[in-house]
VEXRO-982749 format. One line per field, with one value per residue (C-alpha): x, y, z negated. Coordinates in nm, 3 decimals, padded with zeros to 5 digits, always signed. Each point is the difference from the previous one (the first is absolute). Example, Ala and Ser with C-alpha at 12.3 -4.5 7.8 and 13.67 -1.06 7.14 Angstrom:
! VEXRO-982749
u	c(+01.230_+00.137)
v	c(-00.450_+00.344)
w	c(-00.780_+00.066)
END
This chain:
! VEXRO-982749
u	c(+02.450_-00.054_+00.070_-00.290_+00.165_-00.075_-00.375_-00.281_+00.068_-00.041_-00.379_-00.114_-00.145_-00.088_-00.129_-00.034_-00.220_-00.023_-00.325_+00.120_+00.227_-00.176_-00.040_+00.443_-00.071_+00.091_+00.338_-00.006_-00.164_+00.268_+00.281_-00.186_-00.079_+00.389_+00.085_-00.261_+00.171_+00.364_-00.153_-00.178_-00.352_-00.253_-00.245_-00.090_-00.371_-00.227_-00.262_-00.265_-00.209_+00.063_+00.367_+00.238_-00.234_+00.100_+00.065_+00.213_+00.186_+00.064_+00.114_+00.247_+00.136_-00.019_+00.243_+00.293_-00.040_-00.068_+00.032_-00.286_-00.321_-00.316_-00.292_-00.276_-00.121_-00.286_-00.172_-00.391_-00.185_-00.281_+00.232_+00.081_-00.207_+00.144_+00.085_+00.173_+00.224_+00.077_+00.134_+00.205_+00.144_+00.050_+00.181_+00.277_-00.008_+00.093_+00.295_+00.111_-00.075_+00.221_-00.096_-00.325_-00.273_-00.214_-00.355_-00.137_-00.347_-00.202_-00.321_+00.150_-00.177_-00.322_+00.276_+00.212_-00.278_-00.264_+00.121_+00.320_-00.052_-00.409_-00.073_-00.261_+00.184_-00.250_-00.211_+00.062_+00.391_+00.007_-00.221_+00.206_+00.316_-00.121_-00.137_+00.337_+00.260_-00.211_-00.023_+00.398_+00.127_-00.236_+00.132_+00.380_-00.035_+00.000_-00.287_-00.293_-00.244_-00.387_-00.117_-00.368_-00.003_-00.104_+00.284_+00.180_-00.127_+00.237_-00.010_+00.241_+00.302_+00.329_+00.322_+00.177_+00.385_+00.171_+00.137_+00.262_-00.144_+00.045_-00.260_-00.087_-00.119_-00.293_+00.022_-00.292_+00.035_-00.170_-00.120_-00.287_-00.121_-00.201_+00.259_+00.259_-00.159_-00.080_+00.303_+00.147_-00.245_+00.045_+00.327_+00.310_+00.138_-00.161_+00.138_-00.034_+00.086_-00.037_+00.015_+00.249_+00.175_-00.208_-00.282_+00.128_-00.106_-00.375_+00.086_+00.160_-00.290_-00.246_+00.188_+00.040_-00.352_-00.067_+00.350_+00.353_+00.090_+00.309_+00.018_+00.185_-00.038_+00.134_+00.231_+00.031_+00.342_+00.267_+00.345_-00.053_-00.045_-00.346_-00.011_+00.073_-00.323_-00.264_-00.232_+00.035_-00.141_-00.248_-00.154_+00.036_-00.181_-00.287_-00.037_-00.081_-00.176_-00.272_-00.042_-00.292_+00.237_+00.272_-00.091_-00.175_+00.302_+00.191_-00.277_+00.084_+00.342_-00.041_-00.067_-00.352_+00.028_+00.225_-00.232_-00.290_+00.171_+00.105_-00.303_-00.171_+00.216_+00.002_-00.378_+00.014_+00.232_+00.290_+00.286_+00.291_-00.179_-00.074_+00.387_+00.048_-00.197_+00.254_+00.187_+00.358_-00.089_-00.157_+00.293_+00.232_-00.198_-00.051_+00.191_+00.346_+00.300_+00.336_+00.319_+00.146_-00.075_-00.319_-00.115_+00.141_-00.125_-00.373_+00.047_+00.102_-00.309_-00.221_+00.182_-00.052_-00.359_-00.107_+00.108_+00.163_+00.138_+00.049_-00.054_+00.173_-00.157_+00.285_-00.152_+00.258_-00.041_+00.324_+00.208_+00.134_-00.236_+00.133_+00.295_-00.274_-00.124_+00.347_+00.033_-00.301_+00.023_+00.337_-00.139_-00.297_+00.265_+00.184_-00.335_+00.070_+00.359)
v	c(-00.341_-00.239_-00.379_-00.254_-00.151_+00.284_+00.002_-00.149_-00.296_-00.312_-00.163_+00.373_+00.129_+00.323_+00.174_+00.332_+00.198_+00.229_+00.214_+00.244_+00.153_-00.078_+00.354_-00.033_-00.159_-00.376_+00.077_-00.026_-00.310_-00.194_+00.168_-00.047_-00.382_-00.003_+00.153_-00.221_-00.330_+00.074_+00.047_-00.358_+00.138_-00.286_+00.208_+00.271_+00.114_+00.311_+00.180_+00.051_+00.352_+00.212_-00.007_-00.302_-00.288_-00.314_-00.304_+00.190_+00.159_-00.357_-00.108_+00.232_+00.007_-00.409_+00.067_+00.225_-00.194_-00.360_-00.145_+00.218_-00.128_+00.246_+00.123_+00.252_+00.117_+00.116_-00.005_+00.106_-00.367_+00.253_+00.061_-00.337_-00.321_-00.302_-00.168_+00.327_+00.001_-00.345_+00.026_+00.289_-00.173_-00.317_+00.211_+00.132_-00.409_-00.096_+00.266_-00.024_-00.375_-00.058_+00.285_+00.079_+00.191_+00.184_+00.099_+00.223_+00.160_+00.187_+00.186_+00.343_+00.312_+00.234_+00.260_-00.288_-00.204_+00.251_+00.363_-00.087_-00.307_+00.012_-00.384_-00.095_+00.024_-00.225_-00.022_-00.372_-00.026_-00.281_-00.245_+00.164_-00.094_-00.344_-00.109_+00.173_-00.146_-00.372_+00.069_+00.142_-00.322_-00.239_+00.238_-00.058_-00.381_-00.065_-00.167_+00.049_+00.259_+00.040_+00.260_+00.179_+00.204_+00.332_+00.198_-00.164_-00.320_-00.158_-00.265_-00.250_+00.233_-00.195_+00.200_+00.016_+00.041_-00.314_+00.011_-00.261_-00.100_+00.370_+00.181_+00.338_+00.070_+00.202_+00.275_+00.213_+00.315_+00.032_+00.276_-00.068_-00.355_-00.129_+00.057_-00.135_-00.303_-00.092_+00.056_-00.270_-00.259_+00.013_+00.258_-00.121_+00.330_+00.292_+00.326_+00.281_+00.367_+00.303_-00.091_+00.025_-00.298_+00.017_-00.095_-00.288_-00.290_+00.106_-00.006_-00.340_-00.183_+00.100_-00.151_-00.279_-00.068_-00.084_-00.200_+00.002_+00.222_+00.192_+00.308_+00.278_+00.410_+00.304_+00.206_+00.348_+00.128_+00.225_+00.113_+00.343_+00.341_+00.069_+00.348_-00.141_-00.208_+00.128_+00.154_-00.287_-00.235_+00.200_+00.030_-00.374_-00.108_+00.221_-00.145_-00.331_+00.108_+00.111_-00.277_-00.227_-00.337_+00.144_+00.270_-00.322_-00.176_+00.370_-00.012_-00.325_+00.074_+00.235_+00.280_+00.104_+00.380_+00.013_-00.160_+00.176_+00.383_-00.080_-00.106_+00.267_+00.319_-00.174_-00.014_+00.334_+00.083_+00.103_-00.192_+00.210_-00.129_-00.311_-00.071_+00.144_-00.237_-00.259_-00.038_-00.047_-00.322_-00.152_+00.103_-00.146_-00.322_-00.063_+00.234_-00.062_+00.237_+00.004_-00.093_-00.355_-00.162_+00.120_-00.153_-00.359_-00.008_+00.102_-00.278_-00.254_+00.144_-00.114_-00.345_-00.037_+00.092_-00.331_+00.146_-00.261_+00.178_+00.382_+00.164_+00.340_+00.297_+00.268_+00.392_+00.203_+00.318_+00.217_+00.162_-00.313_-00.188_-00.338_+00.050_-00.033_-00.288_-00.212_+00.149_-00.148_-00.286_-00.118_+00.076_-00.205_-00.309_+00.057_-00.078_-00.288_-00.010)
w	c(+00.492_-00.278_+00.100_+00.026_-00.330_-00.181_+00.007_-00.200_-00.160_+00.113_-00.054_-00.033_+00.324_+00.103_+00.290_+00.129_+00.176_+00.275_-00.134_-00.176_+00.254_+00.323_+00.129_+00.026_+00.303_+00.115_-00.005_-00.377_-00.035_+00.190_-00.174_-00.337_+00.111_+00.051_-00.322_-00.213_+00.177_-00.084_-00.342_-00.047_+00.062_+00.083_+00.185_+00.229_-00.029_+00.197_-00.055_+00.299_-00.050_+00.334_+00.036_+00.161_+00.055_-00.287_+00.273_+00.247_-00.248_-00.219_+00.327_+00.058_-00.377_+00.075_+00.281_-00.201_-00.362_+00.093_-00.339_-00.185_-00.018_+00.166_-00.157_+00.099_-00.356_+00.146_+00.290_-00.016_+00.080_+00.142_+00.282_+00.127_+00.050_-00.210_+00.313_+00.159_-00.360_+00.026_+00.350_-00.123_-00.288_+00.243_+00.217_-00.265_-00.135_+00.304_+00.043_-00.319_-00.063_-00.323_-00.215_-00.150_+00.170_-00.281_+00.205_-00.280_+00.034_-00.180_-00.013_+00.021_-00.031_+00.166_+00.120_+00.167_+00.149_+00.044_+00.050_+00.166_+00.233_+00.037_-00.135_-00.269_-00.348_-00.130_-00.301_-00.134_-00.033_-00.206_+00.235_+00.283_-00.122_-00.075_+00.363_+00.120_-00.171_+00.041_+00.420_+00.002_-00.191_+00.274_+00.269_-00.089_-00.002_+00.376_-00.028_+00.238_-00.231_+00.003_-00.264_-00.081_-00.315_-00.090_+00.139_+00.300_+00.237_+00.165_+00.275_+00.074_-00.070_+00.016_-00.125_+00.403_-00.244_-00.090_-00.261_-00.224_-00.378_-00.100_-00.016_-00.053_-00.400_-00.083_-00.232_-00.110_-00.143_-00.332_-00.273_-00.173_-00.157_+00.224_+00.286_-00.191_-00.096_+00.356_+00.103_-00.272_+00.111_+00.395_+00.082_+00.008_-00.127_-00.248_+00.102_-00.303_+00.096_-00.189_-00.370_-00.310_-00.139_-00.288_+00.225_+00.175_-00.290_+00.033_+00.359_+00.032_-00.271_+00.246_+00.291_-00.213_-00.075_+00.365_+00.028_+00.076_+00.265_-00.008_-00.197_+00.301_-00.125_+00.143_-00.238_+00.020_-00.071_+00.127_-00.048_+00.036_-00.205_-00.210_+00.154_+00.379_-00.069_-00.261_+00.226_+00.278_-00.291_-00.132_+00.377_+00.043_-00.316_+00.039_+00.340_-00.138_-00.296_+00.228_+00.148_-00.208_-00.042_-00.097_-00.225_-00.203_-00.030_-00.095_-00.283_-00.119_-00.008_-00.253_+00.200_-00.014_-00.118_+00.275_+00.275_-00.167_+00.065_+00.344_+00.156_-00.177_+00.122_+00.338_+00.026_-00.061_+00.269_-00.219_+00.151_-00.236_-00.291_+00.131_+00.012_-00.292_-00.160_+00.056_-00.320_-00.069_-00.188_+00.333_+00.235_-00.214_-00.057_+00.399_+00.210_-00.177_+00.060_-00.162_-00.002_+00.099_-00.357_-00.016_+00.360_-00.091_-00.337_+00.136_+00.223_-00.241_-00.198_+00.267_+00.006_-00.372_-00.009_+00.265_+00.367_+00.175_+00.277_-00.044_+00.348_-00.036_+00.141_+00.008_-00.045_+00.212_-00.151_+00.020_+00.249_+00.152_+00.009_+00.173_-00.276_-00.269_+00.168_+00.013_-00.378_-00.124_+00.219_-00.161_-00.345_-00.019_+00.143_-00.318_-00.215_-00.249_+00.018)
END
């Protein structure tokens, strides 16, 4: 294993996250969160969709890799009151009461909210956002809250968690301008996900229109074969690209013809050309496989083009798939040095 000397440099932090290889089980998010503190990782972050549940898990991964930092990156704000998130995020504060607690929402998606866990997705995302992010920051205070707006009403809800003079940081997860706007005037945190490096200064003007939150993005890279991984890319892109938010921000990321064929064939009901639809040029701009050079310059290419703190999402496509993960894991720590 490489020493903790080895890793990113210092003043460079980095995370990693545990959505891209959920269905491995738990088991391979605490050796991962093991593997990604040896290596000078910052953070550990999960995803919340159907699988491990994000609080119990950061708990856990809290317990084996003290040091690292924990995120949820992100769970759907439809599911959880603001006060029910802040007592969550209270909870792993006051476990882990010298690191940083990331709590980051986001609006999610129809198939998430909807289909899968039968709440309202909502039709007013950006007002949502807005009156959630404002109660979960007066929830986290401590203070005594009393809240009417649109959305929630709260009555004299006082945070039951003490807490020291950390306090969990909000992070919203962002796409579109509007979203990522917002989330520069009243997040702590933006949190970009499924875009190219070329993408990310558009991203982070927009952010910085609203203000000064900082710039977190999930990047997409693994150590592994193109062969072992092709098809597990193509199926993961046109999953997004059907979804309305994200096949916008595909399209301004250069990617319209793209967006345009998928969600064509797939209204049609032809999956096979659906996926093949996905170009070459996409994969290798967002779903990044190659060798060891190749993952920790894409990284440093996010770095360079405004992301503050890379969060890397390892694809584990090969035969061993846990050895792709420490592989790519230990390459993106060498980025910048």
């Amino acid at each position: 294993m490489t020493s903790p000397t080895a890793g990113t440099p210092a003043g460079a932090p980095l995370g990693v996250t545990f959505a891209g290889f959920m269905n491995l089980g738990l088991d391979a998010a605490i050796t991962a969160a093991r593997w990604a503190e040896e290596l000078g990782y910052r953070s550990f972050w999960t995803a919340e969709t159907v699988g491990p549940e994000a609080f119990a898990t950061l708990a856990a991964v809290g317990q084996v890799a003290p040091s690292l930092d924990l995120g949820t990156g992100v769970i759907a704000l439809q599911l959880r009151t603001p006060p029910l998130a802040a007592m969550a995020a209270a909870t792993l504060q006051a476990l882990h009461p010298d690191n940083d607690i990331l709590l980051g929402i986001g609006i999610s998606s129809p198939v998430v909210t909807r289909q899968w866990h039968g709440a309202p997705f909502g039709d007013r995302p950006l007002a949502q956002v807005r009156e959630y992010v404002t109660l979960l920051r007066e929830c986290l205070s401590g203070e005594s809250v009393s809240f009417s707006g649109e959305f929630y009403e709260v009555h004299r809800f006082r945070l039951g968690v003490r807490l020291g003079e950390r306090r969990p940081k909000i992070v919203v997860g962002a796409l579109n301008p509007g979203m990522l706007r917002l989330a520069g005037e009243l997040a702590d945190g933006v949190l970009l996900n499924y875009l190219p490096a070329s993408h990310v200064p558009w991203s982070v003007e927009q952010v910085r229109a609203g203000g000064d939150a900082t710039i977190y993005a999930y990047v997409h890279v693994g150590v592994c074969e193109r062969p072992d991984g092709i098809d597990y890319a193509r199926r993961d892109l046109f999953s997004y690209a059907v979804v309305d938010s994200y096949a916008r921000n595909f399209e301004r990321a250069g990617f319209s013809e793209e967006v345009a064929e998928i969600r064509a064939r797939h209204e049609a009901r032809d999956r096979e050309g659906a996926l093949a639809a996905v170009s070459d040029r996409m994969i290798d701009a967002i779903d990044v496989m190659g060798d060891a050079d190749h993952v920790a310059a894409t990284v440093q290419a996010y770095r360079d083009a405004g992301v503050e703190v890379p969060v890397v999402m390892p694809l584990p496509w090969g035969p061993d798939r846990m050895a792709v993960i420490r592989r790519t894991l230990e390459a993106a720590a060498s980025a910048g040095r």
